[in-house]
C-alpha positions in Angstrom: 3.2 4.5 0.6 5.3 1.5 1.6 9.0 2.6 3.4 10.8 1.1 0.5 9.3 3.3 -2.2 10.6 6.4 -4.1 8.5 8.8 -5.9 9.5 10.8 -9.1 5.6 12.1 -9.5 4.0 15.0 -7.7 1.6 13.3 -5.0 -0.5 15.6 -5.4 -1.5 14.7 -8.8 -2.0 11.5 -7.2 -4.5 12.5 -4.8 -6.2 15.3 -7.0 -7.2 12.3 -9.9 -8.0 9.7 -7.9 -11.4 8.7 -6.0 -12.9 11.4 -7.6 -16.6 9.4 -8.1 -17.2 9.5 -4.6 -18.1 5.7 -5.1 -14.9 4.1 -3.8 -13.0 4.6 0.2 -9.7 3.8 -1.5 -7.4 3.5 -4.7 -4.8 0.7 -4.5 -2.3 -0.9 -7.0 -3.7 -3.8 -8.7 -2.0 -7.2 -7.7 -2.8 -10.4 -9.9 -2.8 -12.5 -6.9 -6.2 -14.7 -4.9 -7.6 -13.5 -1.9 -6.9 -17.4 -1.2 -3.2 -17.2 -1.1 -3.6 -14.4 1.9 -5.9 -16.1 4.0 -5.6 -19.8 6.2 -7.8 -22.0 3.7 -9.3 -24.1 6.3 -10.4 -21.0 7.9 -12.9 -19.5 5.2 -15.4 -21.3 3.6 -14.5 -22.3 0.0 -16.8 -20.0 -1.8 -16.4 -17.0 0.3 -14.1 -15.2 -2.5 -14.6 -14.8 -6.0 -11.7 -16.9 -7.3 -10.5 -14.6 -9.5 -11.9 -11.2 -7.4 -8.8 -8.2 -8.1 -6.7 -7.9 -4.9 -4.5 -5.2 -4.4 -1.0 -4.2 -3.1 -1.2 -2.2 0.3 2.2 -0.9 -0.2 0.5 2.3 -2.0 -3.0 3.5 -1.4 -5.0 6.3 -1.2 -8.4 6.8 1.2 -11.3 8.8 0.8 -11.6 9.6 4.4 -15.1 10.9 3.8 -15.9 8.1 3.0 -14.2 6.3 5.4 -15.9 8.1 8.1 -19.7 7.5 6.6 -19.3 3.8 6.3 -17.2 3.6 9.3 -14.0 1.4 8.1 -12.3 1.8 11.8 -15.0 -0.6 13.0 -14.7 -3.2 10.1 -10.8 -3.1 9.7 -11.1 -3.9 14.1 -13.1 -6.4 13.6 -11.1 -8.5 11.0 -8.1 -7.9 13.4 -9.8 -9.0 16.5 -11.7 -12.0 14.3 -7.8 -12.9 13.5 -6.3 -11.9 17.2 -9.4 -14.3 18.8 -9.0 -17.0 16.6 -8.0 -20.2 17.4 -6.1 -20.7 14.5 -5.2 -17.4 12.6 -7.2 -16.2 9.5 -4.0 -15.0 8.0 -0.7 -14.5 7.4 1.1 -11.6 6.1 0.5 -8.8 8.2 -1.4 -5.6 6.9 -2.1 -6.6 4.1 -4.9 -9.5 4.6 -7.2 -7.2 7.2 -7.4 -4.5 4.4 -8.2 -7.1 1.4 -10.8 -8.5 3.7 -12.4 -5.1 4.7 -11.8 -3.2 0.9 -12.9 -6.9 -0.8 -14.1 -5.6 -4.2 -14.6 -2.0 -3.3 -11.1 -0.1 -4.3 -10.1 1.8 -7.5 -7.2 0.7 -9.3 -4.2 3.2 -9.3 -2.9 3.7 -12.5 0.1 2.0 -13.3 2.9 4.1 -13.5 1.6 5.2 -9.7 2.8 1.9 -8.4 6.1 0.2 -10.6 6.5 -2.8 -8.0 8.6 -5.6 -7.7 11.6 -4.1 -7.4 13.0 -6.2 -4.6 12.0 -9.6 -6.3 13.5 -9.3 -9.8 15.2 -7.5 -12.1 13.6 -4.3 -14.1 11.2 -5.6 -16.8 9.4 -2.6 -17.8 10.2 0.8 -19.6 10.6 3.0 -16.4 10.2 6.3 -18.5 6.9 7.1 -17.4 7.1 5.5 -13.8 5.8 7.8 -10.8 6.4 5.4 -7.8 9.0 2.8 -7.8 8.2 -0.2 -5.0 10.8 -2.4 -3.8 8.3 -5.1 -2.5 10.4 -8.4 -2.3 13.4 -9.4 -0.3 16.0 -7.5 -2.2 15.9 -4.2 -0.9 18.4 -1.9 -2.3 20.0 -0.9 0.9 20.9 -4.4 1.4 23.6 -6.6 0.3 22.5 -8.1 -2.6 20.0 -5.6 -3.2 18.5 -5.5 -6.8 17.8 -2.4 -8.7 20.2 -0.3 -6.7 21.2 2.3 -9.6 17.5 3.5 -9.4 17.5 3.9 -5.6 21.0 5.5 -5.4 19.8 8.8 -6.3 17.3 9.1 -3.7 19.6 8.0 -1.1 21.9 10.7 -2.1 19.3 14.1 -2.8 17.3 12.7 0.6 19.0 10.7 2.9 22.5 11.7 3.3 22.8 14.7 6.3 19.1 14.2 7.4 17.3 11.9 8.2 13.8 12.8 6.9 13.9 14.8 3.7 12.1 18.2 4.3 9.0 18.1 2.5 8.2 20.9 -0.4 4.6 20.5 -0.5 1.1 19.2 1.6 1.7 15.7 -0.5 5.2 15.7 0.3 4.1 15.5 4.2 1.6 13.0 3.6 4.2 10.9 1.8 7.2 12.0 4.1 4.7 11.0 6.6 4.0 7.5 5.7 7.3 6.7 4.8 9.0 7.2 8.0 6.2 5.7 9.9 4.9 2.8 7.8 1.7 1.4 7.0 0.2 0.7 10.7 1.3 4.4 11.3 -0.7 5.2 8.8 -3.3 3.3 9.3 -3.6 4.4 13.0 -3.5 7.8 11.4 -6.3 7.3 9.5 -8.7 5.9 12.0 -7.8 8.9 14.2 -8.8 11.7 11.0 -12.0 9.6 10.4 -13.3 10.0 13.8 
């Protein structure tokens, strides 16, 4: 889970219906976006991506580390990076979120929506929030900054979690996951992750 995200849903209801097929290594929010508009153009050939292939936000995701373990992601996810790192010219731009696209390409399940209400912190609310589980402020509006947008629906997290500690003190296993990733961020996590799988 991305740092600027709050959760109303039990994570563990999350984790418990997800990935349960045993056919995919993660579950990811659906983005309608091109793998082309992550990657340098002149740096993948023009057919390498299914034009209109699903991407996927890395803001919120959960991995099978099973699965990650059998089919060895560490090894693939290091390779995009040092491809990138290497490279004359980089692949990408947009930090974490390119190397995962390229390494999950058209092998993730989609969370369902009201796991992943995003946007946040590039427009104004558009959608009926009633049955929203995770609210992401992706964008550059973030509500603890001046002009923030959607600040009423961050406000009451900043007040039950945030004011006299600085981490909230998680109530359940999904809680420390979450509490987890928050305070560390995705490469944290990520780190994380390649550490469990070995």
């Amino acid at each position: 889970v991305s740092t600027p995200s709050t959760w109303d849903g039990d994570v563990c209801d999350l984790l418990n219906n997800t990935l349960t097929s045993g056919q995919y290594p993660v579950a990811a929010a659906l983005r309608n976006k091109p793998m082309s508009l992550y990657l340098r153009k002149d740096r993948f050939p023009k057919h390498a991506f299914a034009p209109f292939a699903p991407t996927f936000n890395a803001g919120v995701m959960v991995f099978d580390l099973r699965l990650w373990r059998l089919r060895n992601y560490t090894r693939v996810l290091e390779k995009w990076m040092r491809l990138h790192v290497n490279s004359p010219k980089p692949l990408w731009s947009g930090g974490s979120q390119p190397p995962l696209l390229l390494t999950f390409y058209q092998n993730f399940e989609p969370l369902p929506p009201q796991w992943h209400v995003r946007g946040l912190g590039g427009h104004k609310v558009a959608t009926n929030l009633s049955d929203a589980l995770l609210l992401h402020w992706n964008g550059r509006h973030k509500p603890w900054h001046a002009p923030g947008l959607n600040r009423h629906l961050y406000q009451p997290y900043m007040a039950e979690h945030c004011l006299g500690a600085l981490v909230p003190w998680p109530r359940s296993l999904g809680e420390w996951w979450v509490c987890l990733v928050a305070v560390g961020g995705v490469a944290t996590f990520l780190k994380l992750c390649c550490v469990l799988a070995q």
